[in-house]
C-alpha positions as CSV (number, residue, x, y, z in Angstrom):
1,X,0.0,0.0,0.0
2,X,1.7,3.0,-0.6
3,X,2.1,6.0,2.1
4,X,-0.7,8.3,1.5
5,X,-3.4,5.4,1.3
6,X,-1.7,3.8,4.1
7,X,-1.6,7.3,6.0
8,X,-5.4,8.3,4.9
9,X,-7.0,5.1,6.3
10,X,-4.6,5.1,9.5
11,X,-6.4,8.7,10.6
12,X,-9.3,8.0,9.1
13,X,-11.5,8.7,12.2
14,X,-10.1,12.4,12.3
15,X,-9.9,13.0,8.8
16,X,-13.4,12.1,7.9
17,X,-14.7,13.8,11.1
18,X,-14.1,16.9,9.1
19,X,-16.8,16.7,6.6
20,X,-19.1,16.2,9.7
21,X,-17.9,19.5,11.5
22,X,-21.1,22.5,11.6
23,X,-18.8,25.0,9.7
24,X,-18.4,22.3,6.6
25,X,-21.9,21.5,6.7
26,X,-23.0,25.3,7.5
27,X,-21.6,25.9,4.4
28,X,-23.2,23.1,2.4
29,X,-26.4,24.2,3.6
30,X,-25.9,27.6,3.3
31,X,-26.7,28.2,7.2
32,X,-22.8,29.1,8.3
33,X,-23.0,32.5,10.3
34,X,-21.2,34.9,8.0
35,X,-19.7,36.6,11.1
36,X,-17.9,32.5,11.8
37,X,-17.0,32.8,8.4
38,X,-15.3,36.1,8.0
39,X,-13.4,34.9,11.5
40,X,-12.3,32.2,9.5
41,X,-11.1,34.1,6.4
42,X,-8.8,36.3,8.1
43,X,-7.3,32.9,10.2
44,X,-7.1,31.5,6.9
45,X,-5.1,34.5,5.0
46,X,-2.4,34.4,8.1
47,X,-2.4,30.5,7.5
48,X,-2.2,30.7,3.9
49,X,0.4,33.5,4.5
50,X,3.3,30.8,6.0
51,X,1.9,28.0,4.1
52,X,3.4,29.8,1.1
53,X,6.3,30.4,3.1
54,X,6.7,26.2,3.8
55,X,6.0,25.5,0.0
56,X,9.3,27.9,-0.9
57,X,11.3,25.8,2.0
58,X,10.3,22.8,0.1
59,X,11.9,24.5,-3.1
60,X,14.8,25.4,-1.3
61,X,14.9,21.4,0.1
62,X,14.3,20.0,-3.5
63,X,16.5,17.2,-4.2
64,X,16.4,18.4,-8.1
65,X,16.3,21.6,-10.4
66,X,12.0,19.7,-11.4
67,X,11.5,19.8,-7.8
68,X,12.2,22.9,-7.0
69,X,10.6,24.9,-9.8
70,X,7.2,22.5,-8.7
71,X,7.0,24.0,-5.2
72,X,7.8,27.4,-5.9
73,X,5.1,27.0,-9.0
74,X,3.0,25.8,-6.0
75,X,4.2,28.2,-3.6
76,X,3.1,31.0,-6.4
77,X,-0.1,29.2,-6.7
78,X,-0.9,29.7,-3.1
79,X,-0.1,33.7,-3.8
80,X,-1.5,34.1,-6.7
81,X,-5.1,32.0,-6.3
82,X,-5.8,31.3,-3.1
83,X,-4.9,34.7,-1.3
84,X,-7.2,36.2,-4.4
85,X,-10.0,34.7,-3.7
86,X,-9.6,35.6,-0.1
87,X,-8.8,39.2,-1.3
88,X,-12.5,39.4,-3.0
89,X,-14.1,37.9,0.6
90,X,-12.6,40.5,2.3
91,X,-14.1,42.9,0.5
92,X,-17.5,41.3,0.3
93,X,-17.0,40.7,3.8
94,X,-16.5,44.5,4.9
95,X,-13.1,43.2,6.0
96,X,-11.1,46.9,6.9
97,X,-7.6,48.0,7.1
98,X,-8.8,48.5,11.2
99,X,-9.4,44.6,11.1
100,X,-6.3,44.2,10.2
101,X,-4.7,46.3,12.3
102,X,-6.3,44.7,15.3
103,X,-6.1,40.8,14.0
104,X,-4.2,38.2,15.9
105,X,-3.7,34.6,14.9
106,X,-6.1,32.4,17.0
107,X,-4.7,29.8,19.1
108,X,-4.6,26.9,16.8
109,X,-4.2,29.2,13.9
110,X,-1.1,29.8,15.8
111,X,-0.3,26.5,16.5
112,X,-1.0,24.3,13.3
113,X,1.9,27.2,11.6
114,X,4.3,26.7,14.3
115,X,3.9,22.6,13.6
116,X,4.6,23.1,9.7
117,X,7.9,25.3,10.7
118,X,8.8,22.3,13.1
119,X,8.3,19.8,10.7
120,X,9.9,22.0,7.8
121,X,13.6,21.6,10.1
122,X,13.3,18.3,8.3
123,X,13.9,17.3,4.8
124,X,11.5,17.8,1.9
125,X,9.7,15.1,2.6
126,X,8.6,16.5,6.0
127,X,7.9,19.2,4.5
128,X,5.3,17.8,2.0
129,X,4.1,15.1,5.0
130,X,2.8,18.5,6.4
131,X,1.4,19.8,3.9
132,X,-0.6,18.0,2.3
133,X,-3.8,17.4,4.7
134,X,-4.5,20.8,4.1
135,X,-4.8,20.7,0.1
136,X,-6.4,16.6,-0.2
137,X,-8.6,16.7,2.8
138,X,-9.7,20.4,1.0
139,X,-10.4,18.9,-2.8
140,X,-11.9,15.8,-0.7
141,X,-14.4,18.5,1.0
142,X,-15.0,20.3,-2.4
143,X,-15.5,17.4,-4.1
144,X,-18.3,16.2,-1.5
145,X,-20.1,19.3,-1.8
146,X,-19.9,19.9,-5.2
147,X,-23.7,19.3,-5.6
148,X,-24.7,22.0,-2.5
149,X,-26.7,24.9,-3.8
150,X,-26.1,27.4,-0.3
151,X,-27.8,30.8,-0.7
152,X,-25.1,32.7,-0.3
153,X,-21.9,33.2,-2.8
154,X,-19.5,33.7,-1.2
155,X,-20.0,29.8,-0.2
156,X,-20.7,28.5,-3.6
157,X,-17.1,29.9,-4.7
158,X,-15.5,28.6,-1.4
159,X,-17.0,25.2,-2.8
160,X,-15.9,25.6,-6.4
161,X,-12.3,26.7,-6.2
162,X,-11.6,23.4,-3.7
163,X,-13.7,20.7,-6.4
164,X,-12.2,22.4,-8.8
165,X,-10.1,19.8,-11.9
166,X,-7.5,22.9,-11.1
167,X,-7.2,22.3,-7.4
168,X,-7.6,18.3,-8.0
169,X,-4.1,18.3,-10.3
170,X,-2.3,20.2,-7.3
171,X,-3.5,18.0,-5.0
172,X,-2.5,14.6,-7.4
173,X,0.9,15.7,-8.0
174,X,1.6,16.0,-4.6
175,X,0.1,12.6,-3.2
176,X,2.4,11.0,-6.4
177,X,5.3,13.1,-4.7
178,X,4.7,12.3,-1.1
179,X,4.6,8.7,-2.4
180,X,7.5,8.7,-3.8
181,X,9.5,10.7,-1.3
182,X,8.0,7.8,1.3
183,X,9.4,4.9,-1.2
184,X,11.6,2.7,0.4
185,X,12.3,4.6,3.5
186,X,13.2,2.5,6.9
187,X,9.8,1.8,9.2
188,X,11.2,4.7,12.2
189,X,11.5,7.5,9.0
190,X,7.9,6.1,8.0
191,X,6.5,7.0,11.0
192,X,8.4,10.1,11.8
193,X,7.0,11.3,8.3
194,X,3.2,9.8,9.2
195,X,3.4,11.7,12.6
196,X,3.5,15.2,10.5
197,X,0.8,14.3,7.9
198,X,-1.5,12.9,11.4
199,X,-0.6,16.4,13.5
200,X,-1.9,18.1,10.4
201,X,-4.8,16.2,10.0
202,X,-5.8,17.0,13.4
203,X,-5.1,20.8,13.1
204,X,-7.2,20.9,10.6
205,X,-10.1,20.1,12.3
206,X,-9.4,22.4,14.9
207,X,-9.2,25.1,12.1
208,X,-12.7,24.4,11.5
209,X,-13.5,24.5,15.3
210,X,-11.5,27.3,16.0
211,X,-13.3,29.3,13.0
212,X,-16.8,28.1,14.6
213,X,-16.2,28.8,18.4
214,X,-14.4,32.2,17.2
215,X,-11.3,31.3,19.4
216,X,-9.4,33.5,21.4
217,X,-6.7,33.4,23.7
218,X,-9.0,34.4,26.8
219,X,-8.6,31.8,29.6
220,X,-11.5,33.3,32.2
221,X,-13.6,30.3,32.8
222,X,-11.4,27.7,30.5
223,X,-9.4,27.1,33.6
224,X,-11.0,23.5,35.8
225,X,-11.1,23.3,39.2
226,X,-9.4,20.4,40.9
227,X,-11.0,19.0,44.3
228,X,-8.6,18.2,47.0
């Protein structure tokens, strides 16, 4: 079986309990509070931000001249198409330059960027075992909700750009990489480069949740109480 099959069923549970979450199927059904979603955008364009940043370290990692010109082509990609889109929400979204001034990465905003810098000290096959969650589980989640019909469009081109056959040859190349990059590799490298893909998996979850709950880094009332 090769790595990212292998890897997809192994986390299945958390993976698939993605297309479950209220802000996936909030924007299937057109329901999603647009406040929960413009919280989300601007987490999203500061994620987006170093992703873009972690595709160029994968250029600089490349063990050839093909590699390196494919994640800087991806790395552009990120700039150019993704960060565009989000441009055009912000707008529609009354985003302001006051928003900005006053934004703050949310907790696991924060920490699903710090993981892909960790993981990134690696090779360039840690790099792409980080990765990748973020654009497969995100063409697996267009592709499910290609069909939805939500009210609102700013959610029916959230849908389209991530089933898009654009996004799907991104993501396809870079499965076929990550497979080949996990080739032959000894069982304790295997694992070290599952662990990344898995902690990514499960950050992405929490980027839905953290979207949903509007997540701050307020601890009043977070805090238990412990009983002696």
């Amino acid at each position: 079986m090769s790595f990212c099959k292998e890897v997809r069923e192994e986390c299945k549970d958390v993976w698939e309990s993605s297309f479950d979450h209220p802000f996936v199927t909030g924007l299937a059904e057109g329901t999603l509070p647009e406040d929960v979603f413009r919280f989300y955008v601007m987490q999203d364009a500061y994620y987006l931000t170093h992703f873009a940043k972690v595709q160029a370290l994968g250029a600089v990692k490349a063990t050839d001249l093909a590699m390196t010109r494919s994640f800087a082509h991806h790395a552009e990609q990120t700039c150019a198409a993704e960060l565009s889109l989000h441009e055009s929400f912000m707008q529609l979204l009354g985003v302001t330059d006051s928003d900005w001034e006053a934004f703050e990465p949310s907790p696991s905003a924060y920490a699903y960027v710090s993981h892909m810098y960790r993981a990134a000290q690696g090779d360039v096959a840690d790099v792409l075992a980080a990765l990748l969650p973020c654009y497969w589980l995100y063409y697996e989640i267009g592709v499910q909700l290609q069909h939805a019909t939500p009210a609102n469009p700013i959610y029916k081109r959230w849908i389209a750009t991530y089933g898009s056959e654009w996004f799907a040859t991104l993501v396809e190349e870079q499965k076929n990489r990550m497979d080949e990059l996990a080739s032959g590799v000894s069982e304790k490298r295997l694992e070290e480069l599952k662990q990344h893909f898995k902690r990514s998996v499960y950050y992405e979850w929490h980027f839905w949740q953290q979207a949903w709950t509007q997540e701050t880094w307020n601890v009043r009332n977070e805090v238990p109480s412990f009983e002696r």
